[in-house]
C-alpha positions in Angstrom: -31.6 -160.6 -109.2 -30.0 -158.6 -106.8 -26.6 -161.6 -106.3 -26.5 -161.9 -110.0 -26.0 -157.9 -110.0 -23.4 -157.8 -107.8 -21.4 -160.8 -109.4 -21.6 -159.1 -112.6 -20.2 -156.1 -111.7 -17.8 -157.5 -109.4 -16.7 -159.9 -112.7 -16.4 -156.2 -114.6 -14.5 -154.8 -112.0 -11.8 -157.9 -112.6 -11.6 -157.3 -116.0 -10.5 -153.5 -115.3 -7.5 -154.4 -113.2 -6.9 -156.8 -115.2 -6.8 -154.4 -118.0 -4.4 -151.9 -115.9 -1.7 -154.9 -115.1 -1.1 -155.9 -118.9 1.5 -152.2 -120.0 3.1 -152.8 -116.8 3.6 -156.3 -117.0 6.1 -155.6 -119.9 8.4 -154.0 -117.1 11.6 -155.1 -115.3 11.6 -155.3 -111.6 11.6 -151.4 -110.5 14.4 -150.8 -108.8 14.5 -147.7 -106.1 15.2 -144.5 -107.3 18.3 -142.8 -105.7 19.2 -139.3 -106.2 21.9 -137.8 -103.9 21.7 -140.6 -101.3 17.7 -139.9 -101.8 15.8 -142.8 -102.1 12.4 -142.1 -104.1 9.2 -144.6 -103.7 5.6 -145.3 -104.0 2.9 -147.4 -104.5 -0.5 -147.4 -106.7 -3.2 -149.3 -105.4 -6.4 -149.7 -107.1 -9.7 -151.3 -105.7 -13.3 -152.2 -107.6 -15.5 -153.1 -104.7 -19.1 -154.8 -105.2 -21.7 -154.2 -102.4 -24.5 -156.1 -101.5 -25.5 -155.1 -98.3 -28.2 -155.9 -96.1 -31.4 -154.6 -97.7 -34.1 -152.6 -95.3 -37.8 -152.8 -96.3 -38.1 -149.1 -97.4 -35.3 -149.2 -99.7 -32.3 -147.5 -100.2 -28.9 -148.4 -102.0 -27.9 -151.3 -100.3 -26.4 -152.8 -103.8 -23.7 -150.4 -105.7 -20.2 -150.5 -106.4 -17.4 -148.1 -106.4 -13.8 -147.0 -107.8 -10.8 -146.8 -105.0 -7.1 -145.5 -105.7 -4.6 -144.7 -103.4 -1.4 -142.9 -104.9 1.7 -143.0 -102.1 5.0 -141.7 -103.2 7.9 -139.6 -101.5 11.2 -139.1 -100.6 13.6 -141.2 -97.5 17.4 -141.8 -96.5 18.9 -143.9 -94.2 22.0 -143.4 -92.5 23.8 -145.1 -89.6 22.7 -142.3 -86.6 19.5 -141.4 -88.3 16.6 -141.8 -91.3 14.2 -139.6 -92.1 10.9 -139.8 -94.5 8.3 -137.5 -96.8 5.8 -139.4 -98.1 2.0 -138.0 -99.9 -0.7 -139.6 -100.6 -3.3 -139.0 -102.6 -6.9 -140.8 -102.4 -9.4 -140.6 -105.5 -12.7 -142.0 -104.5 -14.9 -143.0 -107.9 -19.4 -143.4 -108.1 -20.1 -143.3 -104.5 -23.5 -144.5 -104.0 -25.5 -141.1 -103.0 -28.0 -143.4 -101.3 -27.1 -145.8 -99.2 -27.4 -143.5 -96.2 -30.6 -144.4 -94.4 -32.0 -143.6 -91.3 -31.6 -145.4 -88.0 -31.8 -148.5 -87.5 -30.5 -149.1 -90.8 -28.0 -146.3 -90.9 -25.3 -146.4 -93.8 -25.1 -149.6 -96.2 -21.7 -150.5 -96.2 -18.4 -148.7 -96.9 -19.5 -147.4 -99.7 -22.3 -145.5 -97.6 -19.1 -144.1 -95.2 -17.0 -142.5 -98.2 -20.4 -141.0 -98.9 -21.2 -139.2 -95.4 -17.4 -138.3 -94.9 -16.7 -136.2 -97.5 -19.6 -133.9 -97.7 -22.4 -136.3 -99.6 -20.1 -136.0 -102.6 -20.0 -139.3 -105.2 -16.3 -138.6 -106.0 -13.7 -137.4 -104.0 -9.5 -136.5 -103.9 -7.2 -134.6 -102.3 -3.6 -134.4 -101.2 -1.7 -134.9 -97.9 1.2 -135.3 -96.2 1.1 -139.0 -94.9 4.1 -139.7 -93.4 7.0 -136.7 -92.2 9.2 -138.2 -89.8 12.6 -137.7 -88.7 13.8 -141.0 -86.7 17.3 -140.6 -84.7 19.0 -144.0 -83.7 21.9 -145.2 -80.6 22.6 -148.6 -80.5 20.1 -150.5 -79.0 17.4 -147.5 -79.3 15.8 -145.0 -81.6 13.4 -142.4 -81.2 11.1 -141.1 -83.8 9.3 -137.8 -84.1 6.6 -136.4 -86.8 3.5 -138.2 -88.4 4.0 -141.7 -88.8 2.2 -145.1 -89.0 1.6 -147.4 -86.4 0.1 -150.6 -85.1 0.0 -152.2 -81.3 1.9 -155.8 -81.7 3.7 -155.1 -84.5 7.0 -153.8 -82.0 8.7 -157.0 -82.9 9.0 -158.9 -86.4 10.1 -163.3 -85.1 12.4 -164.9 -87.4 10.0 -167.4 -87.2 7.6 -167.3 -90.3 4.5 -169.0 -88.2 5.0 -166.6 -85.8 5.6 -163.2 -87.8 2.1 -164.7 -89.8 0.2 -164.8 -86.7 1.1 -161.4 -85.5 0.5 -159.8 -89.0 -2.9 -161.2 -89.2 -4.2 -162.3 -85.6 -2.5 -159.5 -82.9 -1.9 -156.3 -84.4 -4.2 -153.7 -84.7 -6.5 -155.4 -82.5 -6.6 -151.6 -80.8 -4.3 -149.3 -82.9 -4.3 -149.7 -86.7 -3.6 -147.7 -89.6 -7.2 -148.9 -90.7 -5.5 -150.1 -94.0 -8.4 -151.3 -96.3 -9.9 -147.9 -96.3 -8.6 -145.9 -99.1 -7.3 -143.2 -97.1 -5.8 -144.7 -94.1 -4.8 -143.9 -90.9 -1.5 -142.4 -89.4 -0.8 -140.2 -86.4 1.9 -137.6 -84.8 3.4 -138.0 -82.5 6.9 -139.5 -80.8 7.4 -143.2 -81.2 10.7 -144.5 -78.6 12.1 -148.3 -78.7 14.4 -150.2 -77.0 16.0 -153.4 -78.1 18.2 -155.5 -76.8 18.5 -159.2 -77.3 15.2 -160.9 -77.0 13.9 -157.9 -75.1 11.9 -155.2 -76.6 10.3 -151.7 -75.2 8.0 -149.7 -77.2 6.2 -146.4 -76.2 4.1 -144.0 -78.5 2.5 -140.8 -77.7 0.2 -139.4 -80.3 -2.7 -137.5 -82.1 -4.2 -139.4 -85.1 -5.0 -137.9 -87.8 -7.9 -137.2 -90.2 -8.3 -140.1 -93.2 -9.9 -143.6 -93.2 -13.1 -143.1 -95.1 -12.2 -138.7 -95.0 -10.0 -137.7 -98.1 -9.0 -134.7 -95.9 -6.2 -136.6 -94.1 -4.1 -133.1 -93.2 -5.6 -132.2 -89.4 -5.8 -133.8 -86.5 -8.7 -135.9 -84.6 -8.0 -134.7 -80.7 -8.4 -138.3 -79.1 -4.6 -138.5 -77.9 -3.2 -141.8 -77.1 -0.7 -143.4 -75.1 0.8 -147.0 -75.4 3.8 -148.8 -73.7 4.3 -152.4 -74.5 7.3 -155.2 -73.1 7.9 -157.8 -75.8 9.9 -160.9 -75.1 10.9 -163.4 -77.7 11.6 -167.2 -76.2 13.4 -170.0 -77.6 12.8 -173.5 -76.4 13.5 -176.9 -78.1 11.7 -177.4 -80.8 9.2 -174.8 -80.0 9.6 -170.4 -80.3 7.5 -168.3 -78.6 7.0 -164.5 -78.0 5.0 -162.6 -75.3 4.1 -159.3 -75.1 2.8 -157.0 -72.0 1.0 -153.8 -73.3 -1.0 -150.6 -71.6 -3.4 -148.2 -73.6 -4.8 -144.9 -72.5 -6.9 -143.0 -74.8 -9.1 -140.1 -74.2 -11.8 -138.1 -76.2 -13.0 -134.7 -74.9 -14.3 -133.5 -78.2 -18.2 -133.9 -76.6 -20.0 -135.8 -79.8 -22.7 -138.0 -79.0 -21.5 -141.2 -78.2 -22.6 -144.9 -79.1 -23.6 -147.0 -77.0 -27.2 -148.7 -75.9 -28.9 -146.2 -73.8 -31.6 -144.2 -75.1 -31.0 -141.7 -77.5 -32.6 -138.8 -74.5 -29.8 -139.9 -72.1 -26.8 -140.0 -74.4 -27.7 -136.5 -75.8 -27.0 -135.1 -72.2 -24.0 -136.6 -72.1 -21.2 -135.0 -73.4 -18.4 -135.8 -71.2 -15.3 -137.2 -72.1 -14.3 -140.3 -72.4 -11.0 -141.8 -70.6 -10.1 -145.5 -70.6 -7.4 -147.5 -70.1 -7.1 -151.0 -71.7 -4.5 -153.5 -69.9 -3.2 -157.2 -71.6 -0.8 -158.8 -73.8 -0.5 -161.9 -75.7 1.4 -164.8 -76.2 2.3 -166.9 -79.3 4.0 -170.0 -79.8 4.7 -172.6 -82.7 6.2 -176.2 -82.3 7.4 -178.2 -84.9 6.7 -182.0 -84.8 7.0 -185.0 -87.1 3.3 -184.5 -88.3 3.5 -180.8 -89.0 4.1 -177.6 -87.1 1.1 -176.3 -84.3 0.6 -172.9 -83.2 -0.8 -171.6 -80.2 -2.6 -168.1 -80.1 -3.6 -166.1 -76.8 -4.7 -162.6 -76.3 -6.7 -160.6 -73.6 -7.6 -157.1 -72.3 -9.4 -155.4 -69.6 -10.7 -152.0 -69.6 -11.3 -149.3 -67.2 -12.0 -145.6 -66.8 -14.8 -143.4 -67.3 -17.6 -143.2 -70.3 -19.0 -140.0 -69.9 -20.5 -140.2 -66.5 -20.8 -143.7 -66.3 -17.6 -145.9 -65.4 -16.0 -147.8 -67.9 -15.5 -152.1 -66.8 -14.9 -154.2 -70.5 -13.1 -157.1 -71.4 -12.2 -159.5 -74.1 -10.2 -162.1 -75.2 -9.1 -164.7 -77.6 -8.1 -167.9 -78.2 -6.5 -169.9 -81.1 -4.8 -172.4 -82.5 -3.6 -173.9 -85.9 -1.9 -177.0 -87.9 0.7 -177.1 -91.2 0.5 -180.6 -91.7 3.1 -182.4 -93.6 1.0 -184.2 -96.2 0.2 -181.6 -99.2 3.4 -180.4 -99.7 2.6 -178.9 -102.8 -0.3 -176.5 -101.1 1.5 -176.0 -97.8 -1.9 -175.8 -95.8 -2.7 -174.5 -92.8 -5.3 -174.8 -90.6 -6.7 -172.9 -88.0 -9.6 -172.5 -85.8 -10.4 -170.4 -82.5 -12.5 -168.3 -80.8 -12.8 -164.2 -80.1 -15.0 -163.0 -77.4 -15.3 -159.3 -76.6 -17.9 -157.6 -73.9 -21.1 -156.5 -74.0 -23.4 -153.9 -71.9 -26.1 -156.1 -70.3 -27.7 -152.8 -68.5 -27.9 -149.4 -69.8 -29.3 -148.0 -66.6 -26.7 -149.4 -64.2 -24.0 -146.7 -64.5 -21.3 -148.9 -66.0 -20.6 -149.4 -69.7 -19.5 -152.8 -70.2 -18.7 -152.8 -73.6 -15.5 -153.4 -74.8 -14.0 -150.3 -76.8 -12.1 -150.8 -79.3 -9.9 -147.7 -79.9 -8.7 -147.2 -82.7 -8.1 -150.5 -84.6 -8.4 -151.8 -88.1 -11.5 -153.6 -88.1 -11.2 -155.7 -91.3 -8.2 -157.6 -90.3 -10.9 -159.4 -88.1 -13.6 -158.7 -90.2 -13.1 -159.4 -94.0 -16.5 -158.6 -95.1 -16.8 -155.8 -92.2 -20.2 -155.4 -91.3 -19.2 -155.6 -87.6 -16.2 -155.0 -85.5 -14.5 -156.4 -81.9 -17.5 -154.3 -79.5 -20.0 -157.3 -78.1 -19.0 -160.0 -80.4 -18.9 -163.5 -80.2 -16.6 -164.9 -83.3 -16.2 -168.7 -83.5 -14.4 -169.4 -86.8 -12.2 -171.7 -88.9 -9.8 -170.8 -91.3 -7.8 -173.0 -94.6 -4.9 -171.4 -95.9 -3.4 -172.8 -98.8 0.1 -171.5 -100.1 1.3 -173.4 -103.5 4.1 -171.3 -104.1 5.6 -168.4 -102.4 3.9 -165.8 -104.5 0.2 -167.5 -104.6 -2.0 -167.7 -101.4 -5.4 -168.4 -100.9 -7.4 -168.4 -97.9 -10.8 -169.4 -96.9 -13.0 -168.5 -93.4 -16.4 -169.8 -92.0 -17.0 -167.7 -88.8 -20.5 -167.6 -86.5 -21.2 -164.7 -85.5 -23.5 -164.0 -81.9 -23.8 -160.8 -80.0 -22.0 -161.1 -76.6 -25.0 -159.6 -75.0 -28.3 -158.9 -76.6 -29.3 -156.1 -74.2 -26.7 -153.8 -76.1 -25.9 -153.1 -79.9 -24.5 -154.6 -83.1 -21.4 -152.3 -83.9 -19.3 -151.2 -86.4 -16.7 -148.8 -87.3 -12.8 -148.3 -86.4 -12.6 -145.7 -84.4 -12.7 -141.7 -84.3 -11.7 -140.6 -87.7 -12.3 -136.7 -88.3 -13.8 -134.3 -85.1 -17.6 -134.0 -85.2 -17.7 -138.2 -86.0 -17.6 -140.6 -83.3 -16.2 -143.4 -85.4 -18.4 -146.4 -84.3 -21.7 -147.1 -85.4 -24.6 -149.1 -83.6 -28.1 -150.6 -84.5 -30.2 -152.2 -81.8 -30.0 -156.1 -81.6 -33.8 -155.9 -80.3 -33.5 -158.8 -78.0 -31.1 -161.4 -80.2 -28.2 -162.8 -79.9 -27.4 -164.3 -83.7 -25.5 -162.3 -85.7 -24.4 -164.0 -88.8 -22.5 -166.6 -90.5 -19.5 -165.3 -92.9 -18.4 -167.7 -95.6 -15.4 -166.0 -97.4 -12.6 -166.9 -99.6 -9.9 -165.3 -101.0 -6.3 -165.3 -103.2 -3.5 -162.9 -103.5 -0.7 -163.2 -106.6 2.8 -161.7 -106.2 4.4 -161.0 -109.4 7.8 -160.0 -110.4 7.6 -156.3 -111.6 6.0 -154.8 -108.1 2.5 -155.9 -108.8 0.3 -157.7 -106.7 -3.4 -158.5 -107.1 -5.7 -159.7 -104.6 -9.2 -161.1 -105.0 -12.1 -161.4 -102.2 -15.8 -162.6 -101.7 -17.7 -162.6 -99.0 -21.1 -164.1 -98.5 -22.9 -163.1 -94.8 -26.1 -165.2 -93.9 -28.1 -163.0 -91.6 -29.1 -163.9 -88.2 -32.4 -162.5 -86.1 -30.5 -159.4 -85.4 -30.2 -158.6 -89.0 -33.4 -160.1 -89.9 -35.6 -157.5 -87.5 -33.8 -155.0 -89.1 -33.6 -155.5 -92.4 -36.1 -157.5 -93.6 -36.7 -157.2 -96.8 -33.4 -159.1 -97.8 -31.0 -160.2 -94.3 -28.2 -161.9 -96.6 -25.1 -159.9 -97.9 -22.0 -159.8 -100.1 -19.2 -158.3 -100.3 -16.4 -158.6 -103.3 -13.5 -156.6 -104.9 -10.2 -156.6 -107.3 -7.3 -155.2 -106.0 -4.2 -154.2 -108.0 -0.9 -152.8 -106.3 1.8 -151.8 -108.2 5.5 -150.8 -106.1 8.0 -148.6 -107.3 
């Protein structure tokens, strides 16, 4: 009953983006707008997403969908010594379920749930904000940017390599710092941003607030958890093979004294207030090689934390491991196959006086997690991945990932991070003992046309483990699907 709902309206929610792509299809390719050596853009993006979320026994909304749109437009120019930027954006949120909040363990159902509790228990939601407003000056091998801006740790450098530039779009950045782009509001910050390049060498530092958004429509203050990040990239060049390497530190602090998440009883965390200051400490390395039976890749990152929780003292970890294969047979799909395994810490003992989960900042969680009903805190993701790629505007992609608990003495989590300034930003339910999380069968495809449109399609099927099952037990499976149209101009 309750899968048969969900694929109906997910099938309906098709048919309307469908419906919005045929008067625009009729269009040339949009060219940019210049007035005056003023370059006006934008971009219209428009989400159906179908929930099916994990159902508790006492009921609640775990099964809804909702109405996304994300209006960006504004004003740039680049010159030689400088560029500057203006952008708005303008988030309409559509039939938020009004009941998928529920109280702990179950806590909110799905995104949908999030929108919900962000913007005053309110079912439909916009506003107006400034996204970006930068001005960027720039030397020869430098450039220094001040204002609000977006940003995300490992994108410094773009390879010429296409392997390489894939893995860092979709496997290193915003493992920590992301501009939490599937949420219909986003995520930016202000801030400077300084970089250095020279050769093969890069330098990148940022010092910034974020700002309000992600699931908030409110996007025009600031959340006061200031960050500062420094990163060394390297891009190497040997035979056959090209690599890149990256050095990076992290310090991000949070004095704004909300109750924290993590696993020790509710009591204790309540007296506990105190700021939190941590600094995170890793890089990664990447490298593809090409050979008579394809081209391999070669995927490592890691981190270590330290600093102070509160009054207990921050020790985390985690790390990551992966590798991949474009075979030459199937020249007409162009697959690519990849498999590897993320591991990030858990807290074993709440009463020891050391948190040992890893934090993970502010990151975009769904990168990592397509169907996100968990994030990079405790988690143990052993996964496989088929991307197929028939023709430069067509991609589809398919994942199977298992899903355990790193430590079952501490919490299942989810969430990105501090988004507005009485919310922490991470959620956690208890894992009561287990370890198994879930498996995650996905697939997706993404279209490219001609006239700035793009559409994108996703479903995702989660099997529940025994963490999910002794907390919701009435149904421990879940789904996850949506339409996507963007439109660039």
């Amino acid at each position: 009953m309750n899968a048969c709902f969900t694929t109906k309206k997910f099938l309906i929610g098709i048919l309307l983006t469908l419906g919005f792509c045929f008067p625009v299809l009729a269009q040339s390719d949009p060219a940019p707008i210049e007035i005056g050596g003023v370059t006006f853009s934008g971009n219209i993006r428009e989400r159906y997403e179908a929930w099916d979320f994990f159902q508790p026994a006492t009921g609640g909304q775990n099964l809804y969908g909702y109405s996304g749109t994300q209006i960006r437009f504004g004003f740039s120019q680049t010159r030689q010594n400088y560029d500057w930027n203006i952008e708005f954006e303008a988030p309409i949120l559509l039939g938020l379920p009004d009941r998928a909040v529920r109280p702990a363990p179950q806590g909110q159902l799905g995104l949908g749930a999030s929108y919900y509790a962000a913007n005053g228990n309110s079912q439909n939601a916009a506003l107006i904000f400034p996204k970006q407003v930068f001005f960027r000056f720039k030397w020869d091998h430098s450039s220094l940017r001040a204002g609000r801006f977006e940003f995300t740790d490992g994108s410094e450098v773009k390879p010429k390599d296409p392997t390489l530039a894939s893995l860092k779009s979709d496997r290193i950045g915003q493992r920590l710092l992301g501009t939490f782009g599937f949420s219909d509001v986003m995520r930016t910050m202000d801030g400077l941003h300084y970089v250095y390049s020279n050769g093969p060498w890069n330098l990148t530092a940022v010092s910034a607030i974020p700002d309000r958004g992600v699931f908030q429509v409110d996007g025009w203050g600031w959340v006061k958890t200031p960050i500062t990040y420094v990163a060394v990239t390297r891009q190497v060049d040997f035979g056959s093979s090209h690599a890149e390497w990256r050095l990076f530190g992290l310090f991000y602090n949070d004095d704004r004294g909300v109750l924290k998440t993590d696993n020790r009883p509710a009591g204790v965390r309540a007296k506990d207030l105190g700021g939190i200051d941590i600094g995170t400490y890793g890089g990664h390395f990447i490298m593809a090689t090409a050979t008579a039976a394809g081209t391999f890749d070669l995927l490592g990152w890691g981190a270590l934390q330290n600093g102070r929780w509160g009054v207990l003292t921050q020790k985390s970890g985690a790390a990551a491991i992966e590798g991949g294969w474009q075979p030459k047979f199937g020249a007409r799909v162009r697959p690519w196959l990849r498999a590897g395994y993320d591991y990030s810490s858990g807290d074993g003992n709440p009463s020891d006086g050391t948190h040992g989960t890893f934090f993970a900042v502010l990151p975009t969680p769904r990168v990592y997690a397509r169907f996100p009903f968990f994030n990079s805190m405790n988690n143990r993701d052993l996964f496989g991945e088929v991307l197929l790629r028939p023709s430069k505007s067509l991609t589809v992609r398919s994942d199977v990932h298992s899903l355990w608990l790193a430590n079952k003495a501490d919490l299942w989590y989810s969430g990105g991070g501090a988004f507005q300034p009485w919310t922490f930003g991470f959620q956690g339910r208890p894992a009561n003992g287990a370890a198994k999380l879930a498996n995650l069968y996905d697939i997706s495809g993404d279209y490219k046309w001609r006239h700035g449109i793009s559409i994108g399609l996703y479903f995702g099927y989660a099997q529940g483990g025994q963490v999910i099952k002794n907390i919701f037990s009435a149904n421990s499976n879940g789904a996850l699907g949506f339409t996507e149209l963007n439109y660039h101009f």
